[in-house]
C-alpha positions, 0 to 999 in steps of 0.5 A: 139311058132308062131312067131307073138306069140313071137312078142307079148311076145317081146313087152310085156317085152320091154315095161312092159305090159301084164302079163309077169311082171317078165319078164319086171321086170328083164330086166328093173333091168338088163338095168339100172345096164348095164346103170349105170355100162357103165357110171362108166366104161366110167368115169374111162377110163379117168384115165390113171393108169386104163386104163392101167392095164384094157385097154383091158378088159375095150374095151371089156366091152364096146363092149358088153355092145354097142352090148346090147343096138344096140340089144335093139334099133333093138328089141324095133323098130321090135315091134314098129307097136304093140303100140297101138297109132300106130298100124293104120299106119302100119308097116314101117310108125309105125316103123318111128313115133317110131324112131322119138319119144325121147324114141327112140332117146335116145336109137339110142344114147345108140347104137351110140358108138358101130358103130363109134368104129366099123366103125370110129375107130379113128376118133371119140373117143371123140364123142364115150365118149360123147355118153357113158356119154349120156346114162345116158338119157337111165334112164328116161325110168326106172325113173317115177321121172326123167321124172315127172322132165323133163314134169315140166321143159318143162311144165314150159318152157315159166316161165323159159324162162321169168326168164332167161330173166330177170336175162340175163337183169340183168346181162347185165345191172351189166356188162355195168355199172362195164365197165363203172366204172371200166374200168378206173382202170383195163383196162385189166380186165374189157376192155369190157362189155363182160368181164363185163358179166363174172363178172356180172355172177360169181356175180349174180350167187353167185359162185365169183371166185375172179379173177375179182373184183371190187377195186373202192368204187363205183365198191363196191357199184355196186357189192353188190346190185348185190350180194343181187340181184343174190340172188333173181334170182337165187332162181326164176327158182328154185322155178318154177322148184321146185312147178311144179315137186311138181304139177307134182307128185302130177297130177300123183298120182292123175290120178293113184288113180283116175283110180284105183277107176273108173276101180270098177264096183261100181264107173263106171257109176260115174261121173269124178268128183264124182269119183275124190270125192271118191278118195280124200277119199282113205288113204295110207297104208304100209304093209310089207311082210307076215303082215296080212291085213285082217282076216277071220271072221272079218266085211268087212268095206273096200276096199283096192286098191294095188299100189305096191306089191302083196296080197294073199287071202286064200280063203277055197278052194284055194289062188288067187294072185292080184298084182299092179292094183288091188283091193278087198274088193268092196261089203264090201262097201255095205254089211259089211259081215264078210270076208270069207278068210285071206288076206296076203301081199305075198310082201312089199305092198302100199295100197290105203284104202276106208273105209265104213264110208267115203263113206257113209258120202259122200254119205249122202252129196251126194243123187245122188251119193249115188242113182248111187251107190245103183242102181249098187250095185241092178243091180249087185245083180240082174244080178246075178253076183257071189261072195265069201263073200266080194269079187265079180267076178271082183275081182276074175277075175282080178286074171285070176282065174275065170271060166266062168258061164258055167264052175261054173255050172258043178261044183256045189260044189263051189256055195252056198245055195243061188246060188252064186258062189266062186272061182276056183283054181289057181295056185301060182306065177311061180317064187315065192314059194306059201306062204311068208315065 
């Protein structure tokens, strides 16, 4: 394989893009398991009946799993002039912009351990366990939740800084008063506004360790209506924390649905916000494994868009593959045919459903919608563009499974009468057997 081949296949697994999905798929699995197991094997030095008996084995442990990540760091820099964004910088300034992105940062501090063992020995173990524990950071590359979390929370940067003045405020108000009051009768423990505050802050918070307390009625007084306050406070950034990662989620399922439905040739010409109509109408759909979705012979009366597993169509001649991004099912919008193959879902499977009837009642609401439609679905008609009942050719070749025109031509056999043409043969999964089981 040429090198910049092997560049290419390189960044197509780091970064889980291309075809390569079983590939990408397992090193991500492999990453956070080695994510996951360094941290629990860093915690468990700590304790000195482990660390006696595996001592050396831990040690050994650890120097692999640094060599990994140093290994991944120096990969993911080597490809780093292949992310689009940063392609026109060239390859040394590509490879600095990543270098500076917290993606990157993050996996410097995964690699970090591995060179103060091998060049600072003593003089940093506990910086070493400071930045194993740090690694954990590694998984919000893996987990689309943990960075929906960290976009809300930096999204709502200003609210947050707003709230957390307000309850610093209070609390500096609650402390200066307890000094005041208090001081006359614990002069140790409340000898300052600052020893206030770490009261004020055990108060507000809720948590009241007990060692400093208030013995003077007014002092009482004082720390109830702070009680009842922290309350209030403390469920403040909660809420603002809380309502953005729900707007969050939400924003990124939207776009997901929204660019799902403006990748079909039907909907392309469409409007942003007509297209963002058509998606409201999509429902989800849980579909396990070796469950029939659609069967042949029955009225194609919707299209269905695959958000996670993997379908398979037994067509009469072969069996095509489509896995997350994709749709079928398009023309049954329009036409209502009867469906000329089974379709299975070859795994587990969440599937977006836009039924018939949904469209064309908006469509009724809509006529400019309904007339964009309709000239697309004549325009396609007209160009001539091949299909197989239901399924039109973009749907067949977002499998990888189409010939060209000129290569269905040498092969008569596989058009109909009316010269539309079907699918060419493709071959099953490399690493999954060719029917569920």
């Amino acid at each position: 394989m040429h090198g910049q081949d092997v560049k290419r296949a390189l960044f197509e697994v780091l970064e889980d893009t291309g075809n390569r999905k079983v590939a990408a798929r397992t090193l991500r699995q492999f990453l956070v398991f080695l994510i996951l197991g360094n941290i629990v094997l860093a915690v468990l030095e700590t304790v000195p009946e482990v660390r006696q008996v595996l001592n050396t084995y831990l040690g050994f442990i650890q120097l692999g799993c640094g060599l990994m990540f140093l290994v991944e760091y120096i990969l993911r820099l080597y490809v780093a002039d292949l992310h689009p964004p940063l392609r026109r910088y060239g390859p040394f300034w590509s490879r600095v912009r990543y270098a500076m992105h917290p993606d990157a940062i993050v996996d410097l501090i995964g690699a970090l351990p591995l060179l103060f063992v091998l060049f600072l020995p003593n003089q940093a173990v506990t910086v070493v366990v400071i930045l194993r524990l740090l690694r954990f950071l590694k998984l919000a590359r893996y987990s689309p939740a943990l960075r929906s979390l960290i976009s809300a929370v930096a999204g709502e940067r200003k609210a947050l800084l707003g709230s957390s003045m307000i309850i610093f405020g209070v609390v500096l108000l609650a402390a200066t008063v307890m000094y005041l009051v208090e001081h006359s009768h614990q002069p140790e423990k409340f000898r300052s506004i600052p020893h206030g505050m770490y009261w004020a802050i055990t108060t507000v918070t809720t948590v009241g360790y007990g060692d400093v307390v208030p013995i003077s009625n007014l002092g009482k007084m004082i720390a109830s209506v702070v009680m009842f306050m922290g309350y209030g406070l403390i469920a403040l950034p909660v809420g603002i924390i809380a309502s953005a990662f729900a707007r969050e989620i939400h924003s990124r399922d939207f776009v997901v649905t929204w660019s799902m439905v403006a990748r079909v040739p039907l909907f392309e010409d469409l409007k942003a916000t007509e297209i963002a109509e058509v998606a409201k109408l999509l429902q989800a759909q849980s579909v396990r494994k070796g469950s029939t979705i659609a069967e042949k012979g029955a009225v194609a009366d919707r299209m269905f868009f695959i958000s996670d597993g993997e379908v398979e169509i037994r067509l009469p001649h072969e069996t095509v593959y489509l896995g997350v991004g994709s749709f079928f099912g398009e023309l049954a919008l329009i036409n209502q045919t009867r469906r000329t193959a089974n379709i299975i879902a070859y795994r587990d499977c969440q599937l977006l459903v836009l039924e018939a009837e949904a469209l064309h009642h908006l469509m009724d609401r809509d006529e400019e919608l309904a007339k964009k439609i309709m000239e697309e679905a004549k325009e396609r008609a007209h160009q001539g563009k091949k299909v197989l009942g239901e399924l039109a050719e973009e749907e067949l070749q977002q499998a990888g499974v189409f010939a060209s025109m000129d290569d269905a031509r040498e092969e008569p056999e596989l058009f109909s009468e009316d010269g539309k043409g079907e699918a060419a043969s493709t071959d099953k999964p490399p690493s999954e057997d060719p029917k569920p089981q």
